[in-house]
Gaussian input, Z-matrix of N, CA and C with variables (Angstrom, degrees):
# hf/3-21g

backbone

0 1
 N
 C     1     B1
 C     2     B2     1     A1
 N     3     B3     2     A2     1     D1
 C     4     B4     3     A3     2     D2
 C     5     B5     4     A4     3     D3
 N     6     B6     5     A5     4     D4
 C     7     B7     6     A6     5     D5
 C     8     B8     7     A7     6     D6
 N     9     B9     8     A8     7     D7
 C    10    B10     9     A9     8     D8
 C    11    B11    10    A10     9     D9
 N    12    B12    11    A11    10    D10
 C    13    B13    12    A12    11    D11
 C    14    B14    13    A13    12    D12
 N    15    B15    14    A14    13    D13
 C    16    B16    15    A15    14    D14
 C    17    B17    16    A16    15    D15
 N    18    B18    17    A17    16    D16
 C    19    B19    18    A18    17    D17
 C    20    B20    19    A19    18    D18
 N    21    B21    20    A20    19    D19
 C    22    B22    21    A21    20    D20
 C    23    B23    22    A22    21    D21
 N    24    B24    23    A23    22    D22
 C    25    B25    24    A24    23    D23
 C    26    B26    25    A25    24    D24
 N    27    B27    26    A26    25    D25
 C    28    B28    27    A27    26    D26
 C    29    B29    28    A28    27    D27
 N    30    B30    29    A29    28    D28
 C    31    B31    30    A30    29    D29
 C    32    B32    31    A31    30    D30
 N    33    B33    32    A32    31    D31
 C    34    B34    33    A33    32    D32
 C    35    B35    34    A34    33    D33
 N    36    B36    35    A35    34    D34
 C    37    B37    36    A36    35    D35
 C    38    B38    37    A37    36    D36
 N    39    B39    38    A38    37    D37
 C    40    B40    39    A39    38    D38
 C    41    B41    40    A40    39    D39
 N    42    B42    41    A41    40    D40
 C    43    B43    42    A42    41    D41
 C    44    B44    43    A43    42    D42
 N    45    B45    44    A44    43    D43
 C    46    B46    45    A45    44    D44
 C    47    B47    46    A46    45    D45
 N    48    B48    47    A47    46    D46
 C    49    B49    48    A48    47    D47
 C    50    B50    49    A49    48    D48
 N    51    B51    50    A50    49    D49
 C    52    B52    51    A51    50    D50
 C    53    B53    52    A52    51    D51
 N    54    B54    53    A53    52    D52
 C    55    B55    54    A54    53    D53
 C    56    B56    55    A55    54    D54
 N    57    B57    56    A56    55    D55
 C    58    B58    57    A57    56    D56
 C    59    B59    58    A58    57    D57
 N    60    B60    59    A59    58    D58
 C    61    B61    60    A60    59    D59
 C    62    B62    61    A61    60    D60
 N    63    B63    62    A62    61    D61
 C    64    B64    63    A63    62    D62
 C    65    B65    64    A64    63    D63
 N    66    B66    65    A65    64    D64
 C    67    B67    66    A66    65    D65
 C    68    B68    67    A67    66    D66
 N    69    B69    68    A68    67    D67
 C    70    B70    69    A69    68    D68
 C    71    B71    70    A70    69    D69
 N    72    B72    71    A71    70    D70
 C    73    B73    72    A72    71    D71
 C    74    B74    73    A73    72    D72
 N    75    B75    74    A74    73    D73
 C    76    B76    75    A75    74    D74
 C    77    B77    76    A76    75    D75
 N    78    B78    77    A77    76    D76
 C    79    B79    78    A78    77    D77
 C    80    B80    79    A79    78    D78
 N    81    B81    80    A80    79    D79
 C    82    B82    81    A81    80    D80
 C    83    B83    82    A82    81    D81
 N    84    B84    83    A83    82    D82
 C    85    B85    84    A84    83    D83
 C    86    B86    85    A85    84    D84
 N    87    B87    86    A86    85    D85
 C    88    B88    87    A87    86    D86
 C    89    B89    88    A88    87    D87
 N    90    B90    89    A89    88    D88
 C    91    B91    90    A90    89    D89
 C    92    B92    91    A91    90    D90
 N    93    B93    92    A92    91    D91
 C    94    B94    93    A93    92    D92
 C    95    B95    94    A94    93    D93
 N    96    B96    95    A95    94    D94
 C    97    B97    96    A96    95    D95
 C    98    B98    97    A97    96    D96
 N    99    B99    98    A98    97    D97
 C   100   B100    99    A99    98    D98
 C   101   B101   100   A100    99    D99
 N   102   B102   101   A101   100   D100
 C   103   B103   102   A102   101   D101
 C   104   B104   103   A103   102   D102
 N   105   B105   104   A104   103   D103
 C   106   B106   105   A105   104   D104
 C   107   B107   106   A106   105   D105
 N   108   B108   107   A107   106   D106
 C   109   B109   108   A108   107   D107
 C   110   B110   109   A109   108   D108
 N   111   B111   110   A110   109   D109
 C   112   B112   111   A111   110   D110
 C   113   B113   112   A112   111   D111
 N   114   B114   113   A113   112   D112
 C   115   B115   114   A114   113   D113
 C   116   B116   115   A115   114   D114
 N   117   B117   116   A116   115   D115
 C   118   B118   117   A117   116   D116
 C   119   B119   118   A118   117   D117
 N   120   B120   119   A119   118   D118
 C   121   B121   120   A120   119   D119
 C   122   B122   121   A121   120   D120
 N   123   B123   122   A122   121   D121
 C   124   B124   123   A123   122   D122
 C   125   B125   124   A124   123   D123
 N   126   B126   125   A125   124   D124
 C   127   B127   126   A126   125   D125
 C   128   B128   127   A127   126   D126
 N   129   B129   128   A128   127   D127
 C   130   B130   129   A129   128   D128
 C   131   B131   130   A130   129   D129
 N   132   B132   131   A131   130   D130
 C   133   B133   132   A132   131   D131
 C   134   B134   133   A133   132   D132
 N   135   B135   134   A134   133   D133
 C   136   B136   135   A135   134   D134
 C   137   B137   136   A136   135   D135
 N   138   B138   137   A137   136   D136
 C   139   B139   138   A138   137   D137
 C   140   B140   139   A139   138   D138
 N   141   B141   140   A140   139   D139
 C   142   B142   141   A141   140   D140
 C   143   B143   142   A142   141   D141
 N   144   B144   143   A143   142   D142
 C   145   B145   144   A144   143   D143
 C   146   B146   145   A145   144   D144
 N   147   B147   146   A146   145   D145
 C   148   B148   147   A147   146   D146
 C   149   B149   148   A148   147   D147
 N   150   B150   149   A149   148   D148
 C   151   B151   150   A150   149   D149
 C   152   B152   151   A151   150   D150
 N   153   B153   152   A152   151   D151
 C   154   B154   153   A153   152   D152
 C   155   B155   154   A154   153   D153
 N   156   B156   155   A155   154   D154
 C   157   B157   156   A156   155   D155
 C   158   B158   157   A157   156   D156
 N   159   B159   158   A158   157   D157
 C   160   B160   159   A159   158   D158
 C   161   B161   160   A160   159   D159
 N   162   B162   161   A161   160   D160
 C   163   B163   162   A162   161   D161
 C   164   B164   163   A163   162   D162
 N   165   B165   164   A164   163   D163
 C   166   B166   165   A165   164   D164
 C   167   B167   166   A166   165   D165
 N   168   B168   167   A167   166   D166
 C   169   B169   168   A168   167   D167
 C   170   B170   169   A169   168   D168
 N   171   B171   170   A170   169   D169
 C   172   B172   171   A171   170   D170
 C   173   B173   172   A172   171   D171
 N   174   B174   173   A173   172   D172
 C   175   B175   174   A174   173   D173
 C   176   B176   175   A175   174   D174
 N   177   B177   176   A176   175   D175
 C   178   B178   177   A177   176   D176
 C   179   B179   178   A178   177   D177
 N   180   B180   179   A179   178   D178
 C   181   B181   180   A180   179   D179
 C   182   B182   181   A181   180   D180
 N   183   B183   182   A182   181   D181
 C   184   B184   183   A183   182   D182
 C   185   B185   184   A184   183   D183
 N   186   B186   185   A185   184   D184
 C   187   B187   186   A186   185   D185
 C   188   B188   187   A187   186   D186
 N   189   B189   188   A188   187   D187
 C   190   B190   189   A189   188   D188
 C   191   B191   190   A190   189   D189
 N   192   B192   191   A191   190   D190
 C   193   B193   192   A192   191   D191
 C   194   B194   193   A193   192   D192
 N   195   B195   194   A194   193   D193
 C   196   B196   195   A195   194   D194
 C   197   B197   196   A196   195   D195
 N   198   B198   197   A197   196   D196
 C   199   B199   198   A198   197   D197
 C   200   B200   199   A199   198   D198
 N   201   B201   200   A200   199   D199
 C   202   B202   201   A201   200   D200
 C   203   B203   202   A202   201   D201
 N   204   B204   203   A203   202   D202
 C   205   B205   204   A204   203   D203
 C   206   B206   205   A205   204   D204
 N   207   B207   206   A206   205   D205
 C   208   B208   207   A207   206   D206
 C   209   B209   208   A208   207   D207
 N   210   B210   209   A209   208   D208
 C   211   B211   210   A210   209   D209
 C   212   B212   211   A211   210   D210
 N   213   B213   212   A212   211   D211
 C   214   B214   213   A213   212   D212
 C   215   B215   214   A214   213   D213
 N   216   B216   215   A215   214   D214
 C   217   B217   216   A216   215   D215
 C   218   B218   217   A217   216   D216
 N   219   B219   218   A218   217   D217
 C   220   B220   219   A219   218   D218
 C   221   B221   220   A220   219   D219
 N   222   B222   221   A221   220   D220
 C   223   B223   222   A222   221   D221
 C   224   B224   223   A223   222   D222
 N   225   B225   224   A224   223   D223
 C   226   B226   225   A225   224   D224
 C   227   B227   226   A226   225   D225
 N   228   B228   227   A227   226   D226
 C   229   B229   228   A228   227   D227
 C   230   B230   229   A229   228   D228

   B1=1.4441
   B2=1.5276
   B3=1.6520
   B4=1.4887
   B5=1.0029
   B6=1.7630
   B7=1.3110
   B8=1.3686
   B9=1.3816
   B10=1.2717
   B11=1.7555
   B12=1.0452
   B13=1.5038
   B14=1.5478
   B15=1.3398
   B16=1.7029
   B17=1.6689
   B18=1.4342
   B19=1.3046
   B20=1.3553
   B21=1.4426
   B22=1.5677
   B23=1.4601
   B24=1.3844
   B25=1.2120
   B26=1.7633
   B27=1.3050
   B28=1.4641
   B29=1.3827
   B30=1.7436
   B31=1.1171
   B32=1.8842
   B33=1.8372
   B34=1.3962
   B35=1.1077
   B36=1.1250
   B37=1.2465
   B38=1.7762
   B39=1.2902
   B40=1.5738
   B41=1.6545
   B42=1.0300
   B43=2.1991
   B44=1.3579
   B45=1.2683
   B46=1.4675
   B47=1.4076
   B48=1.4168
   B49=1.7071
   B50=1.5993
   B51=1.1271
   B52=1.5799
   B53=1.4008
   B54=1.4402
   B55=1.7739
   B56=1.4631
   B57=1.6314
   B58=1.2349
   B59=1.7277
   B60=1.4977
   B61=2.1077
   B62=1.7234
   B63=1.7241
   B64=1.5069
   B65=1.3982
   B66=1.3907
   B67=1.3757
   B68=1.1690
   B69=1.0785
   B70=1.5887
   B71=1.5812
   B72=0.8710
   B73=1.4814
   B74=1.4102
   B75=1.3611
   B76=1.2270
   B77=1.7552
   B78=1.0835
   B79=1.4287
   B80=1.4957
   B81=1.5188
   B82=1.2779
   B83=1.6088
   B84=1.9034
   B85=0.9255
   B86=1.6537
   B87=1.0377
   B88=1.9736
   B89=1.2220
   B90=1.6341
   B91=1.8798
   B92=1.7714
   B93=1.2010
   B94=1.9002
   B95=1.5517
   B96=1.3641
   B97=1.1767
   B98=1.5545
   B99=1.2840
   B100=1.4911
   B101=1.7099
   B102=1.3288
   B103=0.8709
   B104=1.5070
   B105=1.4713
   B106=1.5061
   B107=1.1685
   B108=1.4217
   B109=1.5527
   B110=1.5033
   B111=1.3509
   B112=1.3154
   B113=1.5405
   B114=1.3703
   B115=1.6489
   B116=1.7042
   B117=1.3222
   B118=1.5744
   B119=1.7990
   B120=1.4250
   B121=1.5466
   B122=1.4387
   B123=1.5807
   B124=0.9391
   B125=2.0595
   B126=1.5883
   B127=0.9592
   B128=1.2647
   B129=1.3426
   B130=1.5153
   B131=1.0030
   B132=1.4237
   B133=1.5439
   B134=1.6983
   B135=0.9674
   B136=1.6062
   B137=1.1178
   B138=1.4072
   B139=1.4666
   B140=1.5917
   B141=0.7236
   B142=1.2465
   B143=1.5627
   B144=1.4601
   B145=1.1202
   B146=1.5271
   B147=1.1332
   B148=1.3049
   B149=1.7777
   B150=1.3871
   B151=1.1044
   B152=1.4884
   B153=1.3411
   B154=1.5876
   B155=1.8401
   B156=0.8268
   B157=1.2203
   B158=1.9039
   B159=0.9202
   B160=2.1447
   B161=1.1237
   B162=1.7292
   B163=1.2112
   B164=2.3499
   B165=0.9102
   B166=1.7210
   B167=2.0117
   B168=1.3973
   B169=1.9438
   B170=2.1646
   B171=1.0886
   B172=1.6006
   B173=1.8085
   B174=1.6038
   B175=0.9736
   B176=1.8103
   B177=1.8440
   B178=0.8912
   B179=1.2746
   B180=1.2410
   B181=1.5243
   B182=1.5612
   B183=1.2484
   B184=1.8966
   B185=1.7755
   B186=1.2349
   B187=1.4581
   B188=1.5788
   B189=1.9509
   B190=2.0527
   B191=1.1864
   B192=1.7316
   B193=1.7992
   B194=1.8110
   B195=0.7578
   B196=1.4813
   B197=1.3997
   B198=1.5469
   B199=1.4906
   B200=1.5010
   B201=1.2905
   B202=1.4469
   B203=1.5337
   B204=1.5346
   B205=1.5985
   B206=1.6151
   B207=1.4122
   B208=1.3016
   B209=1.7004
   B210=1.5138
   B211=1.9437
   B212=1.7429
   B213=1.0465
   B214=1.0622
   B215=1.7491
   B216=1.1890
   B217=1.1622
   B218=1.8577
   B219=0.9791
   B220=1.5477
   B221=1.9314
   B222=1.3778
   B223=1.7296
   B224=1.4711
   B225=1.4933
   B226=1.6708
   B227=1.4047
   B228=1.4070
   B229=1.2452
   B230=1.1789
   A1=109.31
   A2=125.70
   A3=113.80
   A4=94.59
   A5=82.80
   A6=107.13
   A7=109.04
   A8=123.04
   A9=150.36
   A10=108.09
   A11=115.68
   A12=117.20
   A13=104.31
   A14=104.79
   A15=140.06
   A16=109.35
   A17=110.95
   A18=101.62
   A19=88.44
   A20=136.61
   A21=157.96
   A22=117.16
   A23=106.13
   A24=102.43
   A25=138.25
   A26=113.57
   A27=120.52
   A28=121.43
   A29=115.27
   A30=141.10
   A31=87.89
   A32=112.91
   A33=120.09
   A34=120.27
   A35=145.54
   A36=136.31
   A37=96.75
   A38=109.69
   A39=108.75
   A40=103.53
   A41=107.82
   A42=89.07
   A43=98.40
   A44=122.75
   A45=129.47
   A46=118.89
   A47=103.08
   A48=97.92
   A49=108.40
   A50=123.37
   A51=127.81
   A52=120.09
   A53=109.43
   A54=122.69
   A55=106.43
   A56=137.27
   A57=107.75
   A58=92.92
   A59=88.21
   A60=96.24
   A61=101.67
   A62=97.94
   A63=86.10
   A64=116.40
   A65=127.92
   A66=113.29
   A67=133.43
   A68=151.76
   A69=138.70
   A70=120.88
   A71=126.18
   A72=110.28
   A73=93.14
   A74=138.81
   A75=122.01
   A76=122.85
   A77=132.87
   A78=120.98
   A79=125.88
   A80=101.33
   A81=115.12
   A82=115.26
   A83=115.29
   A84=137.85
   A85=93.09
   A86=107.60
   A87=105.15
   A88=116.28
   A89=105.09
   A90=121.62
   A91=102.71
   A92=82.56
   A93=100.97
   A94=99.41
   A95=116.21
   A96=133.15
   A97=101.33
   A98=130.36
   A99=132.50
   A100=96.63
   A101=142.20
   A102=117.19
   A103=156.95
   A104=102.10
   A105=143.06
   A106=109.48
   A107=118.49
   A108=92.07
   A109=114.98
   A110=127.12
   A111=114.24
   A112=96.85
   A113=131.47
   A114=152.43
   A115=88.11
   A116=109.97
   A117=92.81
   A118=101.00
   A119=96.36
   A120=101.56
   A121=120.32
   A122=126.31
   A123=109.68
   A124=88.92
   A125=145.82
   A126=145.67
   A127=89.78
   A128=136.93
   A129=127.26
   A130=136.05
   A131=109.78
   A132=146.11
   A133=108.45
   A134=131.51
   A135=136.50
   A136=125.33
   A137=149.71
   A138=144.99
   A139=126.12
   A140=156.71
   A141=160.27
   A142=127.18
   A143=114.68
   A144=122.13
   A145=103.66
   A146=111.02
   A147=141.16
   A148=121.26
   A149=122.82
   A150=120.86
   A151=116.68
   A152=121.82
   A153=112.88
   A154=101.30
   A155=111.99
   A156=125.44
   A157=104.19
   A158=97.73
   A159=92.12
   A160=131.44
   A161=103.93
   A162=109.75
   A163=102.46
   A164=102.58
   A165=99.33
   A166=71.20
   A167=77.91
   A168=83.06
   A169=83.04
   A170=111.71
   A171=145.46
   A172=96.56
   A173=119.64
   A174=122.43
   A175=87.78
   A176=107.84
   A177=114.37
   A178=117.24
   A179=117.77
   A180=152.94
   A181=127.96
   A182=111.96
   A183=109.23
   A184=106.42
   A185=113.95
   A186=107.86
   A187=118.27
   A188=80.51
   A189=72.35
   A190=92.57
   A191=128.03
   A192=102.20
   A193=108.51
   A194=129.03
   A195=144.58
   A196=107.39
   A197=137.28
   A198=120.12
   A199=99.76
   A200=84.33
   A201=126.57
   A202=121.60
   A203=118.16
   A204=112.98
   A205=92.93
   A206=89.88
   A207=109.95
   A208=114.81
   A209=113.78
   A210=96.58
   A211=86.06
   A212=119.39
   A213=126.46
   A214=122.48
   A215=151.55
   A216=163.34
   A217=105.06
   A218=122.63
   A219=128.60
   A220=95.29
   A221=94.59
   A222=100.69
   A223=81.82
   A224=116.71
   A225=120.37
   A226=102.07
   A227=104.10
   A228=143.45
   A229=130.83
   D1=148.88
   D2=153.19
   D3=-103.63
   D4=159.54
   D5=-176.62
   D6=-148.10
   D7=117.70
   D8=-158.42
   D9=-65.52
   D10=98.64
   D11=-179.43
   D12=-86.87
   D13=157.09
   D14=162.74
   D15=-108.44
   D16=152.95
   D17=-177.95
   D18=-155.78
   D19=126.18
   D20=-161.17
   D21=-124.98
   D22=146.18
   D23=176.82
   D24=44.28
   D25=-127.04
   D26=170.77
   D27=-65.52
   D28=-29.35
   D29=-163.98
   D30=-66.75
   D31=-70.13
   D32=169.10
   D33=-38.63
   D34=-16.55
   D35=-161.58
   D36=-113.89
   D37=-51.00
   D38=167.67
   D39=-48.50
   D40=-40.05
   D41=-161.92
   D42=-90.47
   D43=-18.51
   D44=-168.70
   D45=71.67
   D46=21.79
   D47=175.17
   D48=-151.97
   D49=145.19
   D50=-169.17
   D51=-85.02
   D52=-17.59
   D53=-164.21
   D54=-163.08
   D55=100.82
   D56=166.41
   D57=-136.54
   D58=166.88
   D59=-179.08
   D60=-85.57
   D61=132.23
   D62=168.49
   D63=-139.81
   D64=150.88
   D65=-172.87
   D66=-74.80
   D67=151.57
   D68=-158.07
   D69=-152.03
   D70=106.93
   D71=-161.37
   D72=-117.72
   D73=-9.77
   D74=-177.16
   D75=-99.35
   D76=-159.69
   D77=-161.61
   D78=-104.01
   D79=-50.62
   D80=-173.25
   D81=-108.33
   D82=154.63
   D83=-171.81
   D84=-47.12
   D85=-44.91
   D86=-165.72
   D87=-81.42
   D88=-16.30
   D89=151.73
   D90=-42.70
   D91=-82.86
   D92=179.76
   D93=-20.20
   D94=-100.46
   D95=-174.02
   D96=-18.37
   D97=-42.96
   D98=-166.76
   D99=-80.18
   D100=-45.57
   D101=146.40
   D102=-128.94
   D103=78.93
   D104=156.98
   D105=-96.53
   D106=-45.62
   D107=171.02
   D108=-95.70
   D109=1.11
   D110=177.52
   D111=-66.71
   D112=-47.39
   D113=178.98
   D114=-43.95
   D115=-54.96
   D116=-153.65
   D117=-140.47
   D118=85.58
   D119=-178.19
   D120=-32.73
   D121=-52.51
   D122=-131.44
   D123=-86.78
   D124=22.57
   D125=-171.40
   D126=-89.78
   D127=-34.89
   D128=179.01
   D129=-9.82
   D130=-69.33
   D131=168.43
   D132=-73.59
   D133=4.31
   D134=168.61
   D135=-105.91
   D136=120.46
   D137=136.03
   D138=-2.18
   D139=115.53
   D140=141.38
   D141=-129.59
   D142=149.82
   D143=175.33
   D144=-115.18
   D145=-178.65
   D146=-168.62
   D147=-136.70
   D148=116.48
   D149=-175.26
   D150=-124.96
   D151=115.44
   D152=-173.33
   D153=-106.22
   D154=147.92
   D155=-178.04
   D156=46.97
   D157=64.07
   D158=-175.93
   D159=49.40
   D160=19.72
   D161=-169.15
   D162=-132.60
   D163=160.82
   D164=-162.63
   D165=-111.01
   D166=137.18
   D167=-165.84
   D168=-143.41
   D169=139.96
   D170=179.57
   D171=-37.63
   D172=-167.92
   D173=-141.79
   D174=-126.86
   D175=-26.78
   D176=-175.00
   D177=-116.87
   D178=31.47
   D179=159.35
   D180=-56.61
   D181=79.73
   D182=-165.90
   D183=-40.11
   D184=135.58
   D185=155.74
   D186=-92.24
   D187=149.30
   D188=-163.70
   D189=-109.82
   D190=17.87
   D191=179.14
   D192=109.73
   D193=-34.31
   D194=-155.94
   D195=-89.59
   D196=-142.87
   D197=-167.97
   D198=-124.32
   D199=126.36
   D200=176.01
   D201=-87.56
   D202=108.67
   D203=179.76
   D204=-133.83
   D205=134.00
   D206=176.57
   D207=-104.03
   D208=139.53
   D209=-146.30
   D210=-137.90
   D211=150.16
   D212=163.35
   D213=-85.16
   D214=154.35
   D215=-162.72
   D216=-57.70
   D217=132.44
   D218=-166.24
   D219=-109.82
   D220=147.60
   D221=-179.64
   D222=-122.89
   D223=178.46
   D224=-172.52
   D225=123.09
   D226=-179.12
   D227=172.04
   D228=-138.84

């Protein structure tokens, strides 16, 4: 499937790009994560979450295809 990425903050500036299509054939959110950073080493060593549909969804979370934002770590209250 593609699947239309977002890219935020620190996360954007590490990959150098804000939005790109990527192909995906495997299932889970912690799939993903495995390769985003194979794509882009240096996220390794960084925090990030993952949000499918506007929502920050687990590691073992099927992806269904839909919108994908990748977010860097939030400070606040």
């Amino acid at each position: 499937m593609q699947l239309n990425i977002k890219y935020f903050g620190l996360i954007a500036e590490l990959t150098t790009c804000n939005e790109e299509t990527l192909e995906f054939s495997e299932a889970t959110i912690a799939d993903l994560k495995e390769v985003l950073v194979e794509k882009y080493p240096e996220l390794k060593t960084k925090d990030f979450q993952i949000a499918q549909n506007k929502e920050i969804v687990s590691s073992n979370a099927i992806v269904s295809g839909e919108e994908i934002a990748i977010l860097p770590p939030f400070s606040g209250g």
